[in-house]
SELOTOR-404270 format. One record per residue (C-alpha): x, y, z; residue number from 1; residue in one letter. Coordinates in steps of 0.2 Angstrom, whole numbers, m for minus. Layout:
R       X       Y       Z     i   aa
R       X       Y       Z   NUM    A
...
//
This chain:
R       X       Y       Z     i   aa
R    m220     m96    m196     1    X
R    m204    m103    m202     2    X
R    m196     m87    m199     3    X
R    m201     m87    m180     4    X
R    m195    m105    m179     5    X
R    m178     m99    m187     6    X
R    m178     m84    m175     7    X
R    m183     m94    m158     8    X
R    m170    m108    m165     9    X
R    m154     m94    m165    10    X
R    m160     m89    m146    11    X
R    m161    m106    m139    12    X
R    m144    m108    m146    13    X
R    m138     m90    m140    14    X
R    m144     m94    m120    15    X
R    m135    m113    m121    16    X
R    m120    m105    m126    17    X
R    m120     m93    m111    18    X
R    m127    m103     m99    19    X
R    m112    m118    m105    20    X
R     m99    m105    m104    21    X
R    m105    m101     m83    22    X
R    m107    m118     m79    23    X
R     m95    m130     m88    24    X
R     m77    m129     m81    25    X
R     m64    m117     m92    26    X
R     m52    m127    m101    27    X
R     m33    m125    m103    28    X
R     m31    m109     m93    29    X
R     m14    m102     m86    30    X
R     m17     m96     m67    31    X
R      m2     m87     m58    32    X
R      m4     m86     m42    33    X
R       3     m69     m33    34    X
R      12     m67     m18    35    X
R       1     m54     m10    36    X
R     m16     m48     m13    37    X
R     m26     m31      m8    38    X
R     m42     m38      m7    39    X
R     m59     m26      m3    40    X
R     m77     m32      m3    41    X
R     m84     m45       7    42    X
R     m78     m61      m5    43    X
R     m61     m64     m11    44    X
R     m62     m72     m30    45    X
R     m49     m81     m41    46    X
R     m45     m64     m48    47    X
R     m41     m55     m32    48    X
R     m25     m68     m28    49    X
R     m22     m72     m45    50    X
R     m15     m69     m63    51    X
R     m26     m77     m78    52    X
R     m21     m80     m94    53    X
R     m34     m90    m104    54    X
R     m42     m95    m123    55    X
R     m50     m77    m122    56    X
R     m58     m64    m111    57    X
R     m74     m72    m109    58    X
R     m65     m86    m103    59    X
R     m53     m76     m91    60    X
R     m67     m68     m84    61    X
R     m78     m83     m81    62    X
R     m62     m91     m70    63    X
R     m59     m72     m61    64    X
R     m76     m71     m56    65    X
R     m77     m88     m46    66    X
R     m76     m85     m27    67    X
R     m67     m93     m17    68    X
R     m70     m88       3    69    X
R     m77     m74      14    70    X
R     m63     m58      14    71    X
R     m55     m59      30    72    X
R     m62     m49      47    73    X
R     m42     m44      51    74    X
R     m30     m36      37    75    X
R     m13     m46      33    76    X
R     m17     m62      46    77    X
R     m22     m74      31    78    X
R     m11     m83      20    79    X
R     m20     m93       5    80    X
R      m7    m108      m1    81    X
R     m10    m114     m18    82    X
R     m16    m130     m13    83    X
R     m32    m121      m5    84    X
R     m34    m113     m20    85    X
R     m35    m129     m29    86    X
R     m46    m136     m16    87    X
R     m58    m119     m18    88    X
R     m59    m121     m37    89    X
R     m64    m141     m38    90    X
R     m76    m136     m23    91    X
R     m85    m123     m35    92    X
R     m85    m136     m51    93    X
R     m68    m131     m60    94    X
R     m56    m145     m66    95    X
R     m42    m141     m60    96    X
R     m32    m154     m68    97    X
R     m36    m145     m84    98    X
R     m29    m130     m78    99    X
R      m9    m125     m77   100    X
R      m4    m117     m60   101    X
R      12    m108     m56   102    X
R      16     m92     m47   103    X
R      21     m91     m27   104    X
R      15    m107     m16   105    X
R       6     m93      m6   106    X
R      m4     m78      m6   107    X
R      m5     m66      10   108    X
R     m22     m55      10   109    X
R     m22     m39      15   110    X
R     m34     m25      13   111    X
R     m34     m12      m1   112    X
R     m31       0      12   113    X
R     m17      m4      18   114    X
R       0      m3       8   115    X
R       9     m21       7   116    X
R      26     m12       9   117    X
R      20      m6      23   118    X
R      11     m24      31   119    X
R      30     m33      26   120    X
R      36     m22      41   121    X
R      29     m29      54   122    X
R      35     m18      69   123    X
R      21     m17      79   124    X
R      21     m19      99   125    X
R      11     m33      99   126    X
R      15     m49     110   127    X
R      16     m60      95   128    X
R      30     m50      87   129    X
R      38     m48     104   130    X
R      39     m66     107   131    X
R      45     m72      89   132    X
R      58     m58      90   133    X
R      64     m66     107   134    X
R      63     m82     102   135    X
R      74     m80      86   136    X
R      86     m68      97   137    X
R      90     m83     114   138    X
R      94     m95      98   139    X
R     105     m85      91   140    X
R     112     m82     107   141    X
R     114    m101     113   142    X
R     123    m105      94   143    X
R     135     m91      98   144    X
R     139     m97     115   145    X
R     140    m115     109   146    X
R     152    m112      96   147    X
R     162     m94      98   148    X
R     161     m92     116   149    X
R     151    m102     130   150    X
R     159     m88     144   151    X
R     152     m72     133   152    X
R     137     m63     138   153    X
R     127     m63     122   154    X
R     114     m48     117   155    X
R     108     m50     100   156    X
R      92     m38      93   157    X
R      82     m44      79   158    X
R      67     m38      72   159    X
R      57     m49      63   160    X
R      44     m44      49   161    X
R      25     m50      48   162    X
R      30     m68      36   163    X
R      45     m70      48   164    X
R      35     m69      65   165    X
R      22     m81      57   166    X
R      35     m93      52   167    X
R      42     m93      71   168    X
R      25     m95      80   169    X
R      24    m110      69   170    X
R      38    m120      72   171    X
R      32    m120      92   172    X
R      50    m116      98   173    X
R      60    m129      86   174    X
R      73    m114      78   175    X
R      89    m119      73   176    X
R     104    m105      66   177    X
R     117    m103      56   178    X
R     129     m91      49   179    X
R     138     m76      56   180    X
R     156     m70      55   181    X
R     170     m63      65   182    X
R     172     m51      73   183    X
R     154     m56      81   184    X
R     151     m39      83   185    X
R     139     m27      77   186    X
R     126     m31      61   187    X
R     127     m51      58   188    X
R     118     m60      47   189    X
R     111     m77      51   190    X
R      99     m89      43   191    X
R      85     m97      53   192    X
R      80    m114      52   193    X
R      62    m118      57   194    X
R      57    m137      61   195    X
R      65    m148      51   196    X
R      70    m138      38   197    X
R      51    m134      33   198    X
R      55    m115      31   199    X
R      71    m104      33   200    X
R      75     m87      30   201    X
R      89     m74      32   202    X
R      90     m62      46   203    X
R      98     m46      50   204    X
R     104     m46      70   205    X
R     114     m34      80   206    X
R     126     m41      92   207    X
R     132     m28     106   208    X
R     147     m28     114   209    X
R     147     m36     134   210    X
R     150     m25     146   211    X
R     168     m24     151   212    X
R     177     m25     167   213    X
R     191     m25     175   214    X
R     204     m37     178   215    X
R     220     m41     186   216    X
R     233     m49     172   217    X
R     244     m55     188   218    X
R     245     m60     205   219    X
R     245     m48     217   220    X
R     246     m47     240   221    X
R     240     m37     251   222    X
R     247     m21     252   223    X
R     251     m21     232   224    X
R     249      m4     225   225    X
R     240      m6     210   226    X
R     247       0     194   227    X
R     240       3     176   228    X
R     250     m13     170   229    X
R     242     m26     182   230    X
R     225     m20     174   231    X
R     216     m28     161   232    X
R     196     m26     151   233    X
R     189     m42     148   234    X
R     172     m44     144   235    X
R     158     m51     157   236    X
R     157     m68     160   237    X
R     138     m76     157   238    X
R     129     m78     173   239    X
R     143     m72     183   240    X
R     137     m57     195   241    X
R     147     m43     194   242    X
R     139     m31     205   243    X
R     150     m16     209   244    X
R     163     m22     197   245    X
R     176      m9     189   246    X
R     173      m4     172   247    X
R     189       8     169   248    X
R     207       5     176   249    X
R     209      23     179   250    X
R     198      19     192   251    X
R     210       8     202   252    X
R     227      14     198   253    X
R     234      20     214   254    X
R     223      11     223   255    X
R     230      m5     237   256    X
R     226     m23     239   257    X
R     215     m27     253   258    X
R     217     m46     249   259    X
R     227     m57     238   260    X
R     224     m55     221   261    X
R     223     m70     208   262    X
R     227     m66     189   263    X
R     211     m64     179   264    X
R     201     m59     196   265    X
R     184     m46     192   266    X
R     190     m32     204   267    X
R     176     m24     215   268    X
R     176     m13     229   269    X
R     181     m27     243   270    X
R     197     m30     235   271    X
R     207     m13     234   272    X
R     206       3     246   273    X
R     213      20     242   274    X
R     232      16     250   275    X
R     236      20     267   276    X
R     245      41     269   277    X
R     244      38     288   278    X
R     244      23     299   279    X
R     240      21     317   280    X
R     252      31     328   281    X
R     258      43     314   282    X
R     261      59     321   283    X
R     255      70     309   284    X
R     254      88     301   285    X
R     235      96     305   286    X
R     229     110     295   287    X
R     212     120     300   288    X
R     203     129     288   289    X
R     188     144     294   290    X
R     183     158     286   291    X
R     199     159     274   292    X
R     212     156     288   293    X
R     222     142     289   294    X
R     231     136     305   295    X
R     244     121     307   296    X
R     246     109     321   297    X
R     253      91     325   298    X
R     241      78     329   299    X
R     243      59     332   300    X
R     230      46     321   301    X
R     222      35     330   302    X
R     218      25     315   303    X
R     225      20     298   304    X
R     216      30     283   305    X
R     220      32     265   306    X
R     214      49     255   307    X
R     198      57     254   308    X
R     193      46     272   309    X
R     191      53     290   310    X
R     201      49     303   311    X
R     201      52     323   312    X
R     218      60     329   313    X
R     224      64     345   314    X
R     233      82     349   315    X
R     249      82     356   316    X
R     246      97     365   317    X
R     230      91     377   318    X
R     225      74     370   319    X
R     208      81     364   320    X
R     202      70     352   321    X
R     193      74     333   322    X
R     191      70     317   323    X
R     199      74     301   324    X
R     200      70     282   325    X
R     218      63     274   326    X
R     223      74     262   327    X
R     241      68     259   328    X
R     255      55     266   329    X
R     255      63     285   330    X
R     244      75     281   331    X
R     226      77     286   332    X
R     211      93     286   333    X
R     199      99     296   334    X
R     186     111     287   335    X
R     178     123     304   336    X
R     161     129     299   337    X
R     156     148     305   338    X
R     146     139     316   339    X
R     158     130     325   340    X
R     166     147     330   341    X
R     158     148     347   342    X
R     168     133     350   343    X
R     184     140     346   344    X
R     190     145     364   345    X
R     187     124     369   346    X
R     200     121     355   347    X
R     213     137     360   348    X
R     230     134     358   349    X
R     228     116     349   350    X
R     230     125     333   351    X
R     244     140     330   352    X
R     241     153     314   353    X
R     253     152     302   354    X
//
């Protein structure tokens, strides 16, 4: 009998010790908290997001096994700080104060499926990204147009990763930057400022070059033909229009002043014109070309025109009148189509064979 008392008296003792080690709180445990976590199943426990270091295994695994929250429904859109985690434990009965924390301040769950190298780059098309992007690039663009250059047209491309882009959607629009480097060109490297300084980060951005135009470096009239030294690129102005702008010299040079010209004026179409080869009055040289025969007359222009442009001429020789293309000072074409041929006895004797 005494030896069933003995026996019963060991079992008793055995279940209180199992039953204390799952209810009482662990004591002087180390818990690390990770950075990110690839969590499965349908609860997340202290072991998933965390590191343990305790008194011995039994312990370890008693902390590991508490659970902390429901796994998320969407992969990679949960941070845990380690605060909540904190919260979690004293919630399910662990003294926390007897506990020793340390590790990141956050832990970003994601599922075992996916690789975290791969949720860190966060280059989907979605409208989140899309706007934390823009938002970080016109910030960008307004520092650099407050302090290198209010005139410039700015483009900057950023592409922000997942921790990035939720950073930016919290600081509702308040991002302030700094950094960058001459010669504001190219790669860049800036650091963002969220809030009031409640989070920051570097960032990579590509600033492309404005589109150039051309302008004149001096005054010109009317009538100036224009040469390659009056010409100058210079890069867009911000907010200015510069619809049908020049954007080589090469396309100018030769050309003439319609207008006056002030230095530092955007050229476009309504301030130069090929320059005048024949004025109004001119008596010119006329050569017809058909069917690989070229015959040459004298005419008299009825108009001003400068190359490549039609102009109506008089003959000398019955006043008929037509039009022809300036190829040259005094010199104009007309280009006679096979079908025009039934026409050639109305224009008989205006032009001679040479």
């Amino acid at each position: 009998m005494s030896e069933l008392r003995t026996n019963l008296g060991y079992w008793f003792l055995a279940i209180a010790i199992v039953l204390s080690s799952w209810t009482a709180p662990v004591r002087g445990a180390e818990i690390q908290l990770r950075a990110d976590a690839a969590v499965g199943g349908r609860v997340i426990t202290l072991g998933d997001v965390a590191d343990i270091q305790a008194a011995n295994e039994t312990e370890r695994a008693v902390l590991a096994s508490v659970e902390l929250l429901p796994t998320p429904a969407v992969p990679g859109e949960r941070t845990l700080k380690l605060r909540e985690v904190q919260d979690l434990l004293a919630l399910r009965g662990i003294a926390t104060g007897e506990h020793r924390f340390g590790g990141a301040s956050e832990v970003r769950l994601g599922s075992a499926a996916i690789n975290s190298a791969t949720q860190r780059k966060f280059r989907s098309n979605g409208s989140a990204a899309r706007g934390a992007n823009a938002a970080v690039e016109a910030a960008i663009a307004k520092y650099l147009a407050r302090n290198v250059d209010a005139d410039r047209d700015w483009r900057v491309n950023v592409e922000l990763n997942e921790d990035q882009v939720r950073s930016v959607q919290g600081a509702f629009g308040r991002i302030a930057v700094e950094g960058g480097a001459e010669p504001w060109q190219g790669p860049q490297s800036f650091n963002i400022v969220l809030g009031a300084k409640e989070a920051q980060f570097a960032v990579e951005a590509t600033l492309e070059g404005p589109d150039m135009v051309v302008v004149a470096v001096r005054p010109l009239v009317k009538g100036d033909v224009i040469r390659a030294s009056d010409l100058a690129l210079a890069p867009a102005k911000r907010g200015v229009a510069q619809k049908g702008a020049f954007h080589s010299p090469q396309e100018l040079i030769g050309q003439e002043a319609v207008r006056s010209i002030a230095a530092g004026q955007v050229l476009d179409a309504n301030y130069v014109r090929p320059p005048l080869l024949v004025k109004r009055g001119d008596v010119v040289t006329v050569y017809a070309y058909s069917a690989g025969v070229r015959v040459k007359t004298t005419g008299r222009t009825r108009q001003d025109g400068g190359r490549g442009e039609l102009v109506e001429i008089e003959s000398l020789a019955d006043r008929k009148r037509y039009f022809a293309r300036v190829a040259d000072v005094q010199v104009v074409e007309v280009f006679a189509s096979a079908a025009q041929a039934s026409d050639a006895s109305s224009t008989r004797g205006t032009f001679a064979a040479e």
